[in-house]
C-alpha positions as CSV (number, residue, x, y, z in Angstrom):
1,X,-18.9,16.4,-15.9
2,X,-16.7,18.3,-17.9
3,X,-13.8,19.6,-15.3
4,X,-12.9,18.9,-12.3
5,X,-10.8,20.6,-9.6
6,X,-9.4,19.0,-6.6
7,X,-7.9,20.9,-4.1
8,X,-5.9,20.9,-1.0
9,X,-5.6,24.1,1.1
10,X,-4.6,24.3,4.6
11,X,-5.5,28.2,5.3
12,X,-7.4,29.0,2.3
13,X,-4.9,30.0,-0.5
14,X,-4.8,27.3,-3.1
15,X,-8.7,27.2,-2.5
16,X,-9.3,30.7,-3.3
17,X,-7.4,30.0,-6.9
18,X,-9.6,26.8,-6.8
19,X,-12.8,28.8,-6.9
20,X,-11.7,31.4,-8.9
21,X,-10.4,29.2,-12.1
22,X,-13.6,26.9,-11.7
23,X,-15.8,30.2,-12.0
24,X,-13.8,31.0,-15.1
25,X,-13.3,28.0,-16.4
26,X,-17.3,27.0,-16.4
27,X,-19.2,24.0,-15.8
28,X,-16.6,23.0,-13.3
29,X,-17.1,21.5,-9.8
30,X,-14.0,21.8,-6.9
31,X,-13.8,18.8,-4.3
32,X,-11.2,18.3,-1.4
33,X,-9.0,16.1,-1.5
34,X,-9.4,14.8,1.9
35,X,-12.9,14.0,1.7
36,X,-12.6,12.1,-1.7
37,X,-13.9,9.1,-1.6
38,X,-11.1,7.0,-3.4
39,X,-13.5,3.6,-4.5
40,X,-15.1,6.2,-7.1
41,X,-13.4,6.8,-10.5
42,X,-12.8,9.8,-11.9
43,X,-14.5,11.0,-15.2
44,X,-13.4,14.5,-16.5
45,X,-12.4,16.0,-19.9
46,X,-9.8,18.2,-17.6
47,X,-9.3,17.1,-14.3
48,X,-6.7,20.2,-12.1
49,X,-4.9,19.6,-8.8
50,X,-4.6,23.2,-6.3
51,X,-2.8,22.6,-3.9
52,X,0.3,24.3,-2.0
53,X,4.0,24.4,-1.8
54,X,5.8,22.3,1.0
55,X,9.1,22.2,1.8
56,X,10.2,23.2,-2.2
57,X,7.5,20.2,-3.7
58,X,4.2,18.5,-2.7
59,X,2.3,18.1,0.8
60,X,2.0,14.5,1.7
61,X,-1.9,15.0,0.9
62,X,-1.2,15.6,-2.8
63,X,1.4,12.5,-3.1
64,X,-1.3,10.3,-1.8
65,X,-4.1,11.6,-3.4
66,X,-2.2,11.3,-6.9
67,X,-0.9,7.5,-6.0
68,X,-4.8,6.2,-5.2
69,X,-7.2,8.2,-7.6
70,X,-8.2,6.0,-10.6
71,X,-9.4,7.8,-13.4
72,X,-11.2,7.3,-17.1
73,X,-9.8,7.7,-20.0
74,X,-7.0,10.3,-21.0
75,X,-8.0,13.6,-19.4
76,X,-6.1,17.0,-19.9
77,X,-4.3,17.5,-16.6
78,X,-3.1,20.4,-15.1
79,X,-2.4,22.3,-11.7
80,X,-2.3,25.1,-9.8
81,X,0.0,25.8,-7.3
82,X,0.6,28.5,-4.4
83,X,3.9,29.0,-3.1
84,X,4.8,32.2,-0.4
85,X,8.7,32.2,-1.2
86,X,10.1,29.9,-3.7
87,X,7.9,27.2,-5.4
88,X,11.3,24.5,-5.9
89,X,10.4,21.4,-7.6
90,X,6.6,21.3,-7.1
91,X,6.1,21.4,-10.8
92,X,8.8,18.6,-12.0
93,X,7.8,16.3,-8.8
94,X,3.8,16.7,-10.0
95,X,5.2,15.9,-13.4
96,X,6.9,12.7,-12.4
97,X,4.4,11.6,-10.4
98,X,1.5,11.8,-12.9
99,X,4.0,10.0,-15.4
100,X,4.2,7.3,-13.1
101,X,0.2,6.5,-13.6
102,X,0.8,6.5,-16.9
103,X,-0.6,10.1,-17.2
104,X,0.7,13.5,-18.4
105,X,1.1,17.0,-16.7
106,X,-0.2,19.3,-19.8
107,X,-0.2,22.0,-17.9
108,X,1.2,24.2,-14.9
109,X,0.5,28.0,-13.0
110,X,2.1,28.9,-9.9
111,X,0.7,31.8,-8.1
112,X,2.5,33.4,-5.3
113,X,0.3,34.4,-2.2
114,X,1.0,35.8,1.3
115,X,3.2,33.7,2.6
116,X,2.2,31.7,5.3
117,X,4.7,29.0,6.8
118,X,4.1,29.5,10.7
119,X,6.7,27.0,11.9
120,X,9.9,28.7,11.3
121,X,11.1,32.5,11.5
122,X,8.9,33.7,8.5
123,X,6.8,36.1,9.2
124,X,3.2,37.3,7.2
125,X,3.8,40.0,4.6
126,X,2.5,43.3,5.3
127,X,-1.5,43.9,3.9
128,X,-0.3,46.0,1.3
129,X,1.9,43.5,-0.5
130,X,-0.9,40.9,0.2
131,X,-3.1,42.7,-1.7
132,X,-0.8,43.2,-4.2
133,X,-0.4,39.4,-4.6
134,X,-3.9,38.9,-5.0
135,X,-4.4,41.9,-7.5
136,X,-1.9,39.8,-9.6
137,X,-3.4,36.2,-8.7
138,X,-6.8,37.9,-10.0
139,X,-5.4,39.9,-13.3
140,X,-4.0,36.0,-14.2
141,X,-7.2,34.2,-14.0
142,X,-8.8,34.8,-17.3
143,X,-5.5,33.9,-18.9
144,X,-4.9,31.0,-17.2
145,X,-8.6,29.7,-17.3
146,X,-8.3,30.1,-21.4
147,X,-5.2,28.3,-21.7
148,X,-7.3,25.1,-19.5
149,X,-10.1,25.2,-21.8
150,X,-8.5,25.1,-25.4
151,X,-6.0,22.3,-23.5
152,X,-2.8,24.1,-24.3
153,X,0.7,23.1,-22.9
154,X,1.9,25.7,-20.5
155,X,4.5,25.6,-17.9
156,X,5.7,28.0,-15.9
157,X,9.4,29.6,-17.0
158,X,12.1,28.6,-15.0
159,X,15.5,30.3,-15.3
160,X,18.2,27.8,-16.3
161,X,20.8,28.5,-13.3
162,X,17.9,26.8,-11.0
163,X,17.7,23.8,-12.5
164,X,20.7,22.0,-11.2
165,X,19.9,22.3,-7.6
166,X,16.6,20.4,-8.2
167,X,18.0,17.6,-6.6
168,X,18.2,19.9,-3.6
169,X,14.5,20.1,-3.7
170,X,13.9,16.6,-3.5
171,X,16.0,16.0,-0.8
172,X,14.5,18.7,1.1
173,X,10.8,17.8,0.6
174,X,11.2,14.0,1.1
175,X,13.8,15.0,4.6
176,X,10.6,17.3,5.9
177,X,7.7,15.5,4.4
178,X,8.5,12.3,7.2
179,X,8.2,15.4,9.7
180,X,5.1,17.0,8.9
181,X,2.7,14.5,11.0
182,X,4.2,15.8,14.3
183,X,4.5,19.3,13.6
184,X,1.3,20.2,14.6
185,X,1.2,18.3,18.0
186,X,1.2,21.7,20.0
187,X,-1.8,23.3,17.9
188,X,-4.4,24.8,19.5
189,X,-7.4,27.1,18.8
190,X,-8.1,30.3,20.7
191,X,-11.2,32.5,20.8
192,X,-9.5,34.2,18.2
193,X,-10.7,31.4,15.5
194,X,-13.5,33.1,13.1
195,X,-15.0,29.6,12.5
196,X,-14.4,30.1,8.3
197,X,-14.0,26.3,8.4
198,X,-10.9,26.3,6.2
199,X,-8.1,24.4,7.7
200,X,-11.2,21.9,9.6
201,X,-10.5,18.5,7.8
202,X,-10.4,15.0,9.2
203,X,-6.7,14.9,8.9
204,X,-6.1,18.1,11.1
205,X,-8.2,17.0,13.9
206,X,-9.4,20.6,14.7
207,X,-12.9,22.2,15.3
208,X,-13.9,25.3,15.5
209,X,-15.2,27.0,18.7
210,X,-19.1,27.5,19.4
């Protein structure tokens, strides 16, 4: 196998830009994260991570996933990530967290889609600029697929005036991250569910409606 993408997605966001750089990319296969089976080893000549933004950095998911994968040789890593607001320190955290398995971040894209953070007073953008987000999501693909294949270093610009509240970012994802488990005590599913199957995962403990 020559690529590989694993992905975490909670409402079907960072698997959307999942499918679409595996179909530009080529010979590529996607895989959850939660359903990897972590006693296999992973052999890819580019191996990407889609995933999120929570709380300014990673979901717990992605933390875990990087600290138990075991993996062959030295693969060209890279990741995707969706953010609805601001994407903080997802991209220095990934990078520190790779580089503690000995491995390298080569490569980074942050795409901003409809916001959808349901636990606080956020509210979903209107259609028009969600279809605007996508329309710019979609026009990056190609790029972004062609920078993956030749293996090029790319990470996204960040303006310098951000970079000393980073520490701000950690705090704020680590404070949260302890939280997340019991946020979603009070879910429930209505009639309203469409049954896609997206946010169904052993970890979220919900099924869909017959």
């Amino acid at each position: 196998m020559k690529n590989i993408i694993f992905y975490f997605s909670g409402t079907g966001n960072s698997l959307y830009v999942a499918e679409k750089i595996a179909e530009k990319l080529g010979d590529c296969e996607i895989q959850a994260m939660v359903k990897f089976d972590f006693k296999q080893k992973i052999t890819a000549e580019r191996i990407g991570l889609a995933f999120p933004t929570y709380y300014w950095g990673l979901p717990n998911i992605v933390k875990d996933f990087i600290a138990k994968i075991q993996v062959s040789g030295s693969p060209y890593f890279f990741i995707c990530y969706t953010y609805g607001g601001y994407s903080g320190v997802t991209m220095h955290m990934t990078r520190k967290l790779l580089k503690s398995r000995e491995w390298e971040l080569k490569s980074a894209f942050g795409f901003q889609l409809p916001q959808n953070f349901i636990l606080s007073s956020f509210r979903v953008p209107k259609e028009e600029m969600q279809q605007e987000e996508f329309r710019k999501a979609n026009q990056r693909f190609p790029d972004v697929a062609k920078i993956i294949f030749e293996k090029d270093t790319y990470f996204e610009p960040e303006p310098l005036h951000v970079r000393p509240f980073h520490f701000i970012g950690y705090r704020l994802n680590s404070k949260q991250s302890r939280q997340i488990p019991s946020k979603d005590s009070n879910f429930v599913i209505s009639k309203a569910c469409k049954g896609c199957g997206i946010c169904i995962s052993p970890l979220t403990g919900l099924k869909t409606l017959n």
